[in-house]
C-alpha positions in Angstrom: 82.5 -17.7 -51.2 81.7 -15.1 -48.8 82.0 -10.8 -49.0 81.5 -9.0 -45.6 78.5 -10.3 -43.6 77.2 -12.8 -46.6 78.6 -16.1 -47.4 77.8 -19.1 -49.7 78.8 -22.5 -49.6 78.6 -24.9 -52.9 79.3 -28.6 -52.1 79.8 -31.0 -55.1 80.6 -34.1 -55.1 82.0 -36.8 -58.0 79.4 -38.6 -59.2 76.5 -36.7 -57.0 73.2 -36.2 -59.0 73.1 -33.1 -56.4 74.7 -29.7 -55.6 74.3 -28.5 -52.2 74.2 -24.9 -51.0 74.4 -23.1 -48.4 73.4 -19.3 -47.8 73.6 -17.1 -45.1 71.4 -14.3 -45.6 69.9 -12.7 -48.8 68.1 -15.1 -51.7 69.6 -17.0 -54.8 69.5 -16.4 -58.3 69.8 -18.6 -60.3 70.9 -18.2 -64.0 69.7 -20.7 -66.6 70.1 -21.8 -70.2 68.1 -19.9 -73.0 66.5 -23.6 -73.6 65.2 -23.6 -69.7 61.9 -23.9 -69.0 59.9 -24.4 -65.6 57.2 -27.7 -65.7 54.1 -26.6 -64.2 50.9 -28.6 -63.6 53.5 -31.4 -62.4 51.1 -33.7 -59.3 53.4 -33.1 -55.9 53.9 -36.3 -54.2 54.0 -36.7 -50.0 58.0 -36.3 -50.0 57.8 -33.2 -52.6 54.9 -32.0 -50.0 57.5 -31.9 -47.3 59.5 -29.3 -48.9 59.2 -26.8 -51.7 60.0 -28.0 -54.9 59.9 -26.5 -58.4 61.4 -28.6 -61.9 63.1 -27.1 -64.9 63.9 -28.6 -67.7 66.6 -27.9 -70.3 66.8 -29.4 -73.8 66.4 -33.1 -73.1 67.1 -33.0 -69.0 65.3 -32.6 -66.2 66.4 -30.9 -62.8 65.2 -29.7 -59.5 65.4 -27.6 -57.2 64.8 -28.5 -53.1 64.5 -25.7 -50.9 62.5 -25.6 -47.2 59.1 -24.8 -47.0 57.5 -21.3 -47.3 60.2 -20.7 -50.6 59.5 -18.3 -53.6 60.5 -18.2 -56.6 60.3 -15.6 -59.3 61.7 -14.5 -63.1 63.6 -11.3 -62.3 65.1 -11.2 -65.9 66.0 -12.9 -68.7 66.6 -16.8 -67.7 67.2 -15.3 -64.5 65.0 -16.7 -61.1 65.1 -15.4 -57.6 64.8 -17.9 -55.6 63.6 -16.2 -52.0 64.6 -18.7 -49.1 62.3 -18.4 -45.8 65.1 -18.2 -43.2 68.8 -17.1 -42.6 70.9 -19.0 -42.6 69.5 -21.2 -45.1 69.4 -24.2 -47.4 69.0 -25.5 -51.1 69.5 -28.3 -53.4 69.7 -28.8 -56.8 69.5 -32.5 -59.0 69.8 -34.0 -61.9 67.0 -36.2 -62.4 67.4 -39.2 -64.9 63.2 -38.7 -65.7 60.2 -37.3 -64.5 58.5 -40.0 -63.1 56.7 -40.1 -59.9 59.0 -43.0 -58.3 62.1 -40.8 -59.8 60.4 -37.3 -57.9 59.6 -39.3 -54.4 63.7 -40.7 -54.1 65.3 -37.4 -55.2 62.9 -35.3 -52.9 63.2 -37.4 -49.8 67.1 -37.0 -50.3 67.3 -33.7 -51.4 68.1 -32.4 -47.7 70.7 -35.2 -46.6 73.8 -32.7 -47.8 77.4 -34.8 -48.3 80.1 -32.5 -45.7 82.8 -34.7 -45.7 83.7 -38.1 -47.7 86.6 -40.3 -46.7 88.4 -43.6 -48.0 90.1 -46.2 -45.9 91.5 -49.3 -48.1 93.5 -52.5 -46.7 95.2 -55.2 -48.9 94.4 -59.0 -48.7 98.0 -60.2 -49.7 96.9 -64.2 -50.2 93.8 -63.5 -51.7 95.4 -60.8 -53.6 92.4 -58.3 -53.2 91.7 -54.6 -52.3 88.9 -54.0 -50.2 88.1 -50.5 -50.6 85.4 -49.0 -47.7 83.8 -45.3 -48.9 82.6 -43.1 -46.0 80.4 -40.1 -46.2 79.7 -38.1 -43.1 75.9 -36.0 -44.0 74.1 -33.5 -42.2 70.4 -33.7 -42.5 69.5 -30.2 -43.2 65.8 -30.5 -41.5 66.5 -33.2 -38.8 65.1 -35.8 -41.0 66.7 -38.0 -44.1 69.9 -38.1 -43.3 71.0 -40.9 -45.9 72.4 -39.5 -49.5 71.4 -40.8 -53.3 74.9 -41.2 -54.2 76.2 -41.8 -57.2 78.9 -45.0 -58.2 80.7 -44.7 -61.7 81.1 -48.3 -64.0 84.1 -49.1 -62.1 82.8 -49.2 -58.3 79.6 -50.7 -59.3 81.6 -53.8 -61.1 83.4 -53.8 -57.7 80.6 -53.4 -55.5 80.6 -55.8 -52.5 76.6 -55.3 -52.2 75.4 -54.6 -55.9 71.9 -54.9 -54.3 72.0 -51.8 -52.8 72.4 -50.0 -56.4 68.8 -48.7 -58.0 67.8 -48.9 -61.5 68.6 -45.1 -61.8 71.4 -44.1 -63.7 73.0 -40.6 -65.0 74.8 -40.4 -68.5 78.5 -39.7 -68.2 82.1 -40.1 -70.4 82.7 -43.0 -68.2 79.9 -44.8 -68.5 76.4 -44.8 -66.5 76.3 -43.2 -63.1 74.2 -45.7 -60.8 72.2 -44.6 -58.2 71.6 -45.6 -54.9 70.9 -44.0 -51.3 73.7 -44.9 -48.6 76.1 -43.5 -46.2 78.9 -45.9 -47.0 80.1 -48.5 -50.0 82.6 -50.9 -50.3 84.4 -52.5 -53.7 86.5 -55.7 -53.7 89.3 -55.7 -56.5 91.9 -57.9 -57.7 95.2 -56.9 -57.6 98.0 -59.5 -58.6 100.9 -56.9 -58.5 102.9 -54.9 -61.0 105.0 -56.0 -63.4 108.1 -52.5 -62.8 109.8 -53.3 -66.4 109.8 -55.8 -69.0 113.1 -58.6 -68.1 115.8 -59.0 -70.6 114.3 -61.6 -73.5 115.6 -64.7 -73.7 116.4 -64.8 -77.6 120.2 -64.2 -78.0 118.9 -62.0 -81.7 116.4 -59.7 -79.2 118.7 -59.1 -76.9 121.5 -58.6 -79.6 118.7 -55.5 -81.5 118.3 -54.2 -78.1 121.9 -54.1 -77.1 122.2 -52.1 -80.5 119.9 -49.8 -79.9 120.8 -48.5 -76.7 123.8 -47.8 -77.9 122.6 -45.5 -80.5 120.6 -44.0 -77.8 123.2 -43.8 -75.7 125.2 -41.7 -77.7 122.3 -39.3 -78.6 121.2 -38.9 -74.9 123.4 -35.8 -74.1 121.8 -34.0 -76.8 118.5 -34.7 -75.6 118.3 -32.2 -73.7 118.7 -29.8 -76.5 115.3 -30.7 -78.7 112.6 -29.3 -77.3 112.8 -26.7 -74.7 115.6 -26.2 -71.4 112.6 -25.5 -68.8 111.3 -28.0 -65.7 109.3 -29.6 -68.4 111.4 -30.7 -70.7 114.6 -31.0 -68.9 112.6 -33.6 -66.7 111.3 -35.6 -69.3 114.6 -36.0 -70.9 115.8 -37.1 -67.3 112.9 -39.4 -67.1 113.7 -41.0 -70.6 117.2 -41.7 -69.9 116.5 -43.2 -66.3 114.1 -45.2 -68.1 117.2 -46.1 -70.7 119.1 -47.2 -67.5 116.4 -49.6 -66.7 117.5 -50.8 -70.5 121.2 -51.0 -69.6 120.6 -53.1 -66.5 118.6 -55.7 -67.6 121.2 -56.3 -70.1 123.6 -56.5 -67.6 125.9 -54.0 -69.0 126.8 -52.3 -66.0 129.1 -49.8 -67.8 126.8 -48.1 -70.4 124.1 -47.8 -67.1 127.2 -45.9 -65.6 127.5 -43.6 -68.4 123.7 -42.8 -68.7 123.9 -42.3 -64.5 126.7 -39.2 -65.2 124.4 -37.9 -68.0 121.5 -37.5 -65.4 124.1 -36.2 -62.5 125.9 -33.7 -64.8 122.4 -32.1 -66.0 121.0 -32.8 -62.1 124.1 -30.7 -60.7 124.0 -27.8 -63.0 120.1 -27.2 -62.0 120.6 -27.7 -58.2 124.0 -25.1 -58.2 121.2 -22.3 -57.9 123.1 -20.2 -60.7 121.7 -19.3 -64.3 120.6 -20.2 -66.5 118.5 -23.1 -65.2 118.3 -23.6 -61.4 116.1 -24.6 -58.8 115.1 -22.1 -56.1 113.2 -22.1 -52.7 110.3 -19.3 -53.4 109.1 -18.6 -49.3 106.1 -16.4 -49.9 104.6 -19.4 -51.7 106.4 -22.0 -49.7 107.6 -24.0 -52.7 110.4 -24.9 -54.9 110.3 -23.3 -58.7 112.6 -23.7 -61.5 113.7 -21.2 -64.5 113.4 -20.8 -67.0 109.5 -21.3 -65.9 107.6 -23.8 -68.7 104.0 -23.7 -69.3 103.4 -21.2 -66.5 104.9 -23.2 -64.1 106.2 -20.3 -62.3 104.0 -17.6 -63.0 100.8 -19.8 -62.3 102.4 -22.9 -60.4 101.0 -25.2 -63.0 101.7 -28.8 -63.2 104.8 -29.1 -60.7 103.3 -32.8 -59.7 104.1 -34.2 -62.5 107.0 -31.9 -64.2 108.7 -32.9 -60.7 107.5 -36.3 -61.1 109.7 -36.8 -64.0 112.7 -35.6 -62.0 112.1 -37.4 -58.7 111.7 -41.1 -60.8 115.1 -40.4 -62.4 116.5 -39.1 -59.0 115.6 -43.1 -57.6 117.4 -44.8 -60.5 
């Protein structure tokens, strides 16, 4: 974010316990919950010593906040601090600490200053063993010249996956997916089984299966023109109905009957044709100021906020392949 002279960097990361920022001149305020309080009286350790450090809590959790030496910080207003840094450009850090204990202070202090700039994944595929290996990469800068090594943190499925589950601490973060586990490295790798994917189920082999599903496709068969009618004539819709009679193709082939997949191939060409003729009412257009394609009528703001092309697209492109 940056206005004229002044600009501030926020760096998140999935899974950190810390946000890292970056300011180039000026202090930072920082706006808290009614239920925030600063801890006082709390006994500094040699790694908190090293920087300036001051803890908050809010209802149940516990946070701090990392910032070099020589830092102020003051209540300005209401749940409002000023935090005053010492130099320009500078530096801060704020955690997420899973307690308050001194071992939990010395590992989030000493890594408070080891910001994550850039991550990166790299993945190659074991074809006999029928295994991912998965290698994580983070590239840090150590904001004072010293630690230089991140407290990351892994969610349930890469530590299940972990190569070298020794290098995970006992600390952990509450999250919907489970525990976050801690644990301070530059780079991680997960092993996973993959035995392949099975694209469709295959025709049964019970001649009175086959016969019910031979019976309903051709129910749906007949129906699939009108499809398109139900719920709405936008990207959206249009697309899913696309995707659901590709999918009903699939159905037609592994029956073997060639000529009701032939039929259900015109349905998606006629509707595919009329979109891609560029005239109204529905069409497909090249939009150059944004550099993108857009359809009307526009769908849940698909057009006038380019929302969810990946996947309304998505629907189109899969039925496209069959």
């Amino acid at each position: 974010m940056s206005q004229g002279p002044d600009r501030f960097r926020a760096q998140i990361a999935h899974g950190s316990p810390y946000g890292y920022f970056t300011i180039d001149r000026g202090d930072a305020h920082l706006t808290m919950a009614d239920t925030a309080r600063p801890l006082t009286g709390v006994a500094l350790g040699a790694a908190e010593q090293d920087k300036w450090v001051q803890y908050f809590q809010v209802d149940q959790q516990y946070y701090g906040v990392y910032a070099p030496k020589g830092s102020q910080i003051e209540l300005v207003q209401l749940q409002v601090w000023r935090l005053k840094l010492p130099q320009n450009p500078s530096y801060f850090s704020i955690a997420a600490l899973p307690d308050l204990s001194e071992a939990t202070r010395r590992i989030f202090a000493e890594h408070a200053f080891a910001f994550v700039e850039h991550t990166q994944v790299d993945w190659s595929y074991d074809e006999k063993k029928s295994q991912v290996n998965t290698q994580f990469k983070l590239k840090t800068q150590a904001m004072d010249g010293k630690q230089s090594v991140p407290l990351i943190g892994l969610y349930l499925h890469q530590q299940e996956a972990l190569s070298a589950p020794s290098q995970l601490t006992e600390l952990s973060l509450p999250s919907v997916r489970g525990p976050i586990r801690l644990m301070a490295a530059q780079e991680f790798q997960t092993q996973l089984k993959f035995n392949g994917l099975l694209p469709m189920w295959p025709k049964p082999s019970q001649t009175e299966a086959t016969s019910q599903i031979q019976s309903l496709l051709a129910g749906d068969k007949r129906r699939a023109p009108a499809m398109f009618t139900k719920m709405g004539n936008g990207t959206y819709w249009t697309g899913k109905m696309l995707g659901g009679i590709a999918q009903l193709m699939t159905v037609a082939e592994q029956l073997e009957d060639e000529a009701s997949a032939k039929e259900l191939e015109a349905v998606i060409k006629k509707r595919m044709e009329t979109w891609f003729s560029g005239q109204s009412p529905s069409y497909f257009a090249h939009d150059p100021k944004t550099g993108t394609v857009i359809g009307y009528p526009e769908e849940y703001f698909s057009v006038s906020a380019m929302n969810d092309h990946h996947f309304h697209y998505g629907y189109w492109i899969m039925a496209a392949a069959h």
